[in-house]
C-alpha positions as CSV (number, residue, x, y, z in Angstrom):
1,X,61.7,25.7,60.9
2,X,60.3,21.9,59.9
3,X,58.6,21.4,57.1
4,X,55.0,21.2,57.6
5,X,52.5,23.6,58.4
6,X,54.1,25.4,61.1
7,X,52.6,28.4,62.2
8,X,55.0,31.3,63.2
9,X,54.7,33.2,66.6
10,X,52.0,35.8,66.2
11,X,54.5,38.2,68.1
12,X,55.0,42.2,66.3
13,X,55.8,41.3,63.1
14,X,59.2,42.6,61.6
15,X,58.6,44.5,58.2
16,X,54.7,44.8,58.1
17,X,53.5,46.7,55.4
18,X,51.3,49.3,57.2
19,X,50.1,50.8,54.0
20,X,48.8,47.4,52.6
21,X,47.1,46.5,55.8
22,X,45.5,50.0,56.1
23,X,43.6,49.9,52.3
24,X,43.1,46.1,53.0
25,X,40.8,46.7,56.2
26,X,39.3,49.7,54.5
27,X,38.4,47.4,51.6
28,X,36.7,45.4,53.9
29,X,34.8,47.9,55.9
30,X,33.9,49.8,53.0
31,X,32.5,46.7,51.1
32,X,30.4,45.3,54.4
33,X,28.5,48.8,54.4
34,X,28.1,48.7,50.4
35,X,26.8,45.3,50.4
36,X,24.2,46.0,53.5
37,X,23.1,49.3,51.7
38,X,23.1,47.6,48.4
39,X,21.1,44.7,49.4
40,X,18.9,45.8,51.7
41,X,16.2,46.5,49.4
42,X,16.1,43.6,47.9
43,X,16.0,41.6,50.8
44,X,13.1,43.6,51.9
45,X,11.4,42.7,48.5
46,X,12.0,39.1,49.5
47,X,10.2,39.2,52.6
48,X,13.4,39.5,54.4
49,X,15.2,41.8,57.0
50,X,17.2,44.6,55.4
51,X,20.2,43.0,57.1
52,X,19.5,39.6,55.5
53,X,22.2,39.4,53.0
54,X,24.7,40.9,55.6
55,X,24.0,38.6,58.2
56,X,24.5,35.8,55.4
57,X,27.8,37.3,54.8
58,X,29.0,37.7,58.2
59,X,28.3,34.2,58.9
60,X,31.4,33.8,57.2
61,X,33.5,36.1,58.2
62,X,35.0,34.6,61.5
63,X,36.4,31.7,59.1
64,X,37.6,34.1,56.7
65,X,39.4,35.9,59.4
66,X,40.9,32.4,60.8
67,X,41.9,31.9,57.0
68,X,43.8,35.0,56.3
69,X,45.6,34.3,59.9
70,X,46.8,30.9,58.6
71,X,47.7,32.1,55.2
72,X,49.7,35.3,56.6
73,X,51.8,33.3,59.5
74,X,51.7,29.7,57.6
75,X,55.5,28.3,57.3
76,X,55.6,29.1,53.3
77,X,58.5,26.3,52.9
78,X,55.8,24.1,54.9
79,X,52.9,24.9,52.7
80,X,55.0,24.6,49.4
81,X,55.8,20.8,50.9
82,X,52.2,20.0,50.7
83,X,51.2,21.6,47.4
84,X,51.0,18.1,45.9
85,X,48.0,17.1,47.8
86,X,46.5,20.4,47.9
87,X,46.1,20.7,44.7
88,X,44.9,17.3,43.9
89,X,41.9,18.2,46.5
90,X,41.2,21.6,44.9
91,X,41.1,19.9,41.1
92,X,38.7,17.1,42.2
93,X,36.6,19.5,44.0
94,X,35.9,20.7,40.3
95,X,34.2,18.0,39.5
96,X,31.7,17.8,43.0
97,X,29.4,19.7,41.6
98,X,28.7,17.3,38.5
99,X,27.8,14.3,40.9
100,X,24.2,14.1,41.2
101,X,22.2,14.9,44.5
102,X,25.6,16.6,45.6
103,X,25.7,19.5,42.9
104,X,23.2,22.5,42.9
105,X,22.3,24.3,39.6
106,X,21.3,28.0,39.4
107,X,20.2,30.0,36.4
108,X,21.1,26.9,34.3
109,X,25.2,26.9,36.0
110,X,26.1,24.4,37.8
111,X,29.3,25.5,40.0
112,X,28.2,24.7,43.4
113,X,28.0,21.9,45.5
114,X,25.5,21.5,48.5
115,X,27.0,21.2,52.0
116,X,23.4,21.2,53.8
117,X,24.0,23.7,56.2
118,X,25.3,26.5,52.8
119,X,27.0,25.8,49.8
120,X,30.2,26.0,48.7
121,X,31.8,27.2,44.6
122,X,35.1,24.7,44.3
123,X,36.5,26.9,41.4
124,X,36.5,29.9,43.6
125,X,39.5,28.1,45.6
126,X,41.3,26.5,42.6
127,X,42.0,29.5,41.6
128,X,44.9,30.5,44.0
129,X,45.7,27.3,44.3
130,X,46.2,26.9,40.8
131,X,48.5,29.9,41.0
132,X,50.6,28.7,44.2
133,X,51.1,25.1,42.2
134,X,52.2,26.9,38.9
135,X,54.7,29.3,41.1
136,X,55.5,26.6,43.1
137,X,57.0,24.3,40.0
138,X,58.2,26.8,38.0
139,X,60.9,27.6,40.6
140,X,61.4,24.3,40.7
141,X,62.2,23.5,37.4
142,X,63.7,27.2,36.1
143,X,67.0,25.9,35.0
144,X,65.0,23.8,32.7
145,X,62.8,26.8,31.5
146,X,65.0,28.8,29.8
147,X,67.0,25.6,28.5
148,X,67.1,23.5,25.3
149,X,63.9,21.4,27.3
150,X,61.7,24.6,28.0
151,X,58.7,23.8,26.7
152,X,58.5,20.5,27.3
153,X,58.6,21.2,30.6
154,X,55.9,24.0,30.3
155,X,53.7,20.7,29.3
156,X,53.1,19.7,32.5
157,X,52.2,22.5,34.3
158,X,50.1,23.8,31.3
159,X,47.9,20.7,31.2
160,X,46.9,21.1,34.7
161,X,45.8,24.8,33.9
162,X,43.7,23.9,31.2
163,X,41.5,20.6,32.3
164,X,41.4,23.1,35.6
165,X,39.9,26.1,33.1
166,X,37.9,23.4,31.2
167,X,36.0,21.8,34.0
168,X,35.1,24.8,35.3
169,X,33.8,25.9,31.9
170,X,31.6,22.6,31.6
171,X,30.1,24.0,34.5
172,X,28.7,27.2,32.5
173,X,31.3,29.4,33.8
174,X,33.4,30.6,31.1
175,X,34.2,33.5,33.3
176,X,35.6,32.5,35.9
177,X,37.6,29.9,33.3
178,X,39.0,32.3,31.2
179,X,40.2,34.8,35.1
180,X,41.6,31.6,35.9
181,X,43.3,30.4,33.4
182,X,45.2,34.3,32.1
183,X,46.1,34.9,36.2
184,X,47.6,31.3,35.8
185,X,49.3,31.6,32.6
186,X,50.7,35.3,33.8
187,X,53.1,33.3,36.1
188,X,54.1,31.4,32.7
189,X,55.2,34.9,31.8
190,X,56.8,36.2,35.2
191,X,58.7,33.2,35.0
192,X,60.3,33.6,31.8
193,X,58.4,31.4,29.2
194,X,59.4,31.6,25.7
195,X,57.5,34.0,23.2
196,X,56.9,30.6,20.9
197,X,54.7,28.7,24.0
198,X,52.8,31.8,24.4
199,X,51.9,31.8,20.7
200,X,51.5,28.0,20.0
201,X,48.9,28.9,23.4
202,X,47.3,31.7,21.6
203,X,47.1,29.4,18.0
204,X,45.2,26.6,20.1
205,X,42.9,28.2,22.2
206,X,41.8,31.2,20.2
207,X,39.6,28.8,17.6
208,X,38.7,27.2,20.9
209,X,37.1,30.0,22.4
210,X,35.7,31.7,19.5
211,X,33.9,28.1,19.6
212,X,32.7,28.3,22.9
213,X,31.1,31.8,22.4
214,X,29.6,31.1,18.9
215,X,27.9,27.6,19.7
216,X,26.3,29.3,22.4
217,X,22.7,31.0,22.6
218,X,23.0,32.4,25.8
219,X,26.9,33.7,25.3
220,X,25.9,35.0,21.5
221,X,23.0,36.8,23.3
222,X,25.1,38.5,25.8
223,X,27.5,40.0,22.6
224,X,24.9,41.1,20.9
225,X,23.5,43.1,23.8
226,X,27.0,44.4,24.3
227,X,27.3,45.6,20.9
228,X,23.5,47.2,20.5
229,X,22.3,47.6,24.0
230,X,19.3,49.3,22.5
231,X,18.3,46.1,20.4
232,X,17.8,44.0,23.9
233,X,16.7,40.4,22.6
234,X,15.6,38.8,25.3
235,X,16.1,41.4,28.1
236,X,19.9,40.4,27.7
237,X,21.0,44.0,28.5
238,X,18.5,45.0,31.2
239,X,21.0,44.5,33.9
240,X,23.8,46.2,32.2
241,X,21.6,49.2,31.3
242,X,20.4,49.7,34.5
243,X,24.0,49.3,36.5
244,X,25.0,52.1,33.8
245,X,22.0,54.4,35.3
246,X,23.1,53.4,38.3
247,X,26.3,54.8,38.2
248,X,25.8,57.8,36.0
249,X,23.0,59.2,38.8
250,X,25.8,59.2,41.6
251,X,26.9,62.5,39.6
252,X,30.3,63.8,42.3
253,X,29.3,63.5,45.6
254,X,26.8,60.7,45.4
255,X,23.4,60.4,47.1
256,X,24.9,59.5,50.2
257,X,24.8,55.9,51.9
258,X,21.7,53.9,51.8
259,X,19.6,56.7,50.2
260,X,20.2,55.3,46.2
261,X,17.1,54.6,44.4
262,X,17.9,52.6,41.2
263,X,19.5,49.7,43.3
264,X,16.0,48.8,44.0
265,X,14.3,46.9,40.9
266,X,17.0,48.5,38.5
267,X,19.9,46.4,39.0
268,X,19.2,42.7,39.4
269,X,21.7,40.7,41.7
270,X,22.4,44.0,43.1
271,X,24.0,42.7,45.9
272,X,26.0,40.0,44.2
273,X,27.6,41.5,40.4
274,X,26.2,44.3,40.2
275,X,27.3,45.8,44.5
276,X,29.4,48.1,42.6
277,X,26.5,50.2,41.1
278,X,24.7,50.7,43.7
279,X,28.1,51.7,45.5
280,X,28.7,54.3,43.1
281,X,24.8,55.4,42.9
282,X,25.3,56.4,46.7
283,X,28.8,57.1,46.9
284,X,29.9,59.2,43.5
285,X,32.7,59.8,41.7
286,X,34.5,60.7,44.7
287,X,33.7,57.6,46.1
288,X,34.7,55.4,43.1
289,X,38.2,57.4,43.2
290,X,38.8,56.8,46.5
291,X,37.6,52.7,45.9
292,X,40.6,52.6,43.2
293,X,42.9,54.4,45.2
294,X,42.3,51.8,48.4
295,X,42.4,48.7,45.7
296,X,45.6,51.0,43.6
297,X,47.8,51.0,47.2
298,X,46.7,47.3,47.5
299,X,47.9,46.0,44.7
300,X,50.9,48.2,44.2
301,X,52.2,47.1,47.7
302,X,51.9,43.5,46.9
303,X,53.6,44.0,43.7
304,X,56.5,45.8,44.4
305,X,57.2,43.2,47.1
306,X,57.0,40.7,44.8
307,X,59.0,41.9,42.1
308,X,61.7,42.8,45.1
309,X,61.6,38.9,45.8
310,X,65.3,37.7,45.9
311,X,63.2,34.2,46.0
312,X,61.9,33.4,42.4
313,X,58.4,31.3,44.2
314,X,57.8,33.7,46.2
315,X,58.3,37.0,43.5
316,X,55.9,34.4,41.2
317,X,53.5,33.7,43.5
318,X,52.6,37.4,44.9
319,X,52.8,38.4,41.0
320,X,50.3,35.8,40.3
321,X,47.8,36.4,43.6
322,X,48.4,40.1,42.5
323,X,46.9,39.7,38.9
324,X,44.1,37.6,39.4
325,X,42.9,40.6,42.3
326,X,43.4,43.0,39.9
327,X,41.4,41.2,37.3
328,X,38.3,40.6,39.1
329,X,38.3,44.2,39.9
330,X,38.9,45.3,36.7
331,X,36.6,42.7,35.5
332,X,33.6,43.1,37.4
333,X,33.9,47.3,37.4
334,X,34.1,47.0,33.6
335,X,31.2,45.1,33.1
336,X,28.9,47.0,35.8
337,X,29.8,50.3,33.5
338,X,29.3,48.5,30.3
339,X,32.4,48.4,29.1
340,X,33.0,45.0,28.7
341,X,29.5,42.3,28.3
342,X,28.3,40.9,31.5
343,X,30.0,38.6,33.2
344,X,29.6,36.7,36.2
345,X,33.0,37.9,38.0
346,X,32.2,39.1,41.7
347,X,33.9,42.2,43.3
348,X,36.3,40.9,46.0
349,X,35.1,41.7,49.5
350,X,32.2,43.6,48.3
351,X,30.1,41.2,46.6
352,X,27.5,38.4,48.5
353,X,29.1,35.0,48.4
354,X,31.1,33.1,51.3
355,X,33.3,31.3,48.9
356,X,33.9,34.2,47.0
357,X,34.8,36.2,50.3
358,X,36.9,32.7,51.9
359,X,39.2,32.7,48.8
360,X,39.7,36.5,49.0
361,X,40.7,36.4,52.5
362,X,43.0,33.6,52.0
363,X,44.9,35.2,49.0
364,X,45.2,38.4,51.1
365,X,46.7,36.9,53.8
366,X,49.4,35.0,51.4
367,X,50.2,38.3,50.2
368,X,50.7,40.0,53.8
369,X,52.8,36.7,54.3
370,X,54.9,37.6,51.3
371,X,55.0,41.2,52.3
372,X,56.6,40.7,55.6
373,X,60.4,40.6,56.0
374,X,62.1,37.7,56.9
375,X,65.3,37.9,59.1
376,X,67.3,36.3,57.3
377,X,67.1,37.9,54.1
378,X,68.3,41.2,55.3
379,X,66.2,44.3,54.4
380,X,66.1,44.9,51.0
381,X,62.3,45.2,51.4
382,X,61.4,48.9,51.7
């Protein structure tokens, strides 16, 4: 096949992993109905329809769908050819929402830009593209890796993570900075990056961060609620106390769809961070064991493809797309039990947002890419 991005045939697809596609599909269903029940409370509150937030979502779903086609039948030699220019566009679109008139600020962040018909969150899609890039030179330049010239070849690469990570933290999202920069610097790992580049890492970024936290009102706020909810200055645990409610009254069997009460007043942004509350509120425990065993088949489906890879970008890359998933899961579930202080990390295909849910779709469908089995390569895939 030429290089470019050629599209394969659509025909049956040899190797499909029915077990990934099956929890995939039931991620999405499951998170449509959990953001409509979630949300629609709220949206009535608004002076809205119940279905408002859905219908929002849903506007984006047929390009999400064409996304995750392209990504899952895109020519990966093809796309790998352009990952130069791609992600030059991604990193710039870091910096739209800065220029004035073109950015949009919300709750004192400013991560979005304004396309006048919606708007659009730039870091949401640097964030796979970051990790295609870094898998992407890596295999490049392995011999040079584990040589005499390792780390000075790590330079590179690792200075395009971090002015990625630090422009999205001058927007006021340290979040998302800090998911995108450890899914990133995973594939450092994967890839076989010495012990001393990790730690050198670890020695310049730690005093960095503890920086970041401590110079901050609003971040120092948000420990402090974390560590003595009780305390509250400045209503910073209100939302975390309530998701906890939230989730504790679901008790085993849950209150059944659409019929949870706390969502409505209880848990602000209830249908954005917080869907995952009112999801357990109405669904249970056995509801929440069945979400990690749909998300659990996911990612161990991906993974075991990837680390089966005969080819070192593409074992790197699904290892990569695999842990940032799994982080924003973990992530966002943590912080809407409390375990971790609140964050602004959505839950993939469950949360509002179309950038959020474009960025998901399109790492999905490089993953059922990379879970397919190619010809040539025999079938060592299982």
């Amino acid at each position: 096949m030429a290089a470019g991005f050629d599209v394969e045939p659509m025909a049956p697809v040899p190797g499909r992993d029915g077990a990934l596609l099956a929890s995939l599909f039931l991620l999405v269903g499951i998170g449509i109905v959990a953001l409509w029940s979630a949300s629609s409370g709220y949206a009535l509150s608004l002076g809205k329809s119940a279905s408002w937030f859905l219908v929002r979502q849903l506007r984006y779903l047929p390009f999400a769908l064409v996304l995750f086609a392209v990504c899952a039948f895109v020519s990966l030699d093809g796309l790998r050819s352009k990952i130069g220019p791609i992600t030059l566009i991604a990193l710039a679109g870091l910096f739209l929402p800065f220029i004035p008139g073109f950015g949009e600020n919300r709750n004192g962040a400013t991560r979005w830009i304004d396309l006048g018909i919606t708007t659009f969150q730039p870091s949401e899609m640097w964030k796979p593209v970051s990790i295609l890039y870094i898998a992407h030179i890596m295999d490049r330049r392995k011999a040079e890796v584990c040589g005499k010239e390792g780390l000075s070849t790590l330079l590179g690469p690792l200075v395009l993570v971090l002015v990625g990570a630090l422009v999205i933290f001058l927007q006021n999202d340290l979040s998302t900075a800090v998911i995108a920069g450890m899914s990133a610097l995973c594939v450092f790992w994967i890839a076989g990056a010495p012990l001393s580049f990790f730690l050198g890492l670890a020695g310049f970024l730690v005093p960095i961060g503890s920086a970041a936290v401590l110079t901050s009102d609003f971040r120092l706020r948000r420990i402090l609620a974390f560590i003595y909810p009780a305390f509250e200055p400045h209503g910073q645990s209100y939302q975390v106390l309530g998701s906890i409610r939230a989730v504790q009254a679901g008790g085993f069997f849950g209150k059944g769809i659409g019929l949870g009460t706390l969502k409505l007043g209880s848990v602000p942004e209830v249908q954005s961070d917080f869907v995952f509350a009112a999801y357990a509120e109405e669904m249970g425990f056995v509801g929440v064991l069945f979400f990690f065993a749909l998300w659990a088949i996911l990612v161990w489906r991906c993974a075991r493809r990837a680390f089966g890879e005969e080819d070192c970008f593409r074992s790197w890359l699904g290892f990569g797309l695999v842990t940032l998933l799994a982080l924003e899961v973990l992530v966002n579930v943590a912080m809407t039990s409390g375990a971790i202080p609140a964050t602004g990390i959505p839950l993939p295909f469950f949360s509002a947002g179309g950038t959020s849910l474009l960025a998901t779709s399109g790492m999905v469908g490089l993953l059922v890419n990379l879970s397919r089995k190619d010809p040539e390569m025999g079938s060592r895939h299982v």
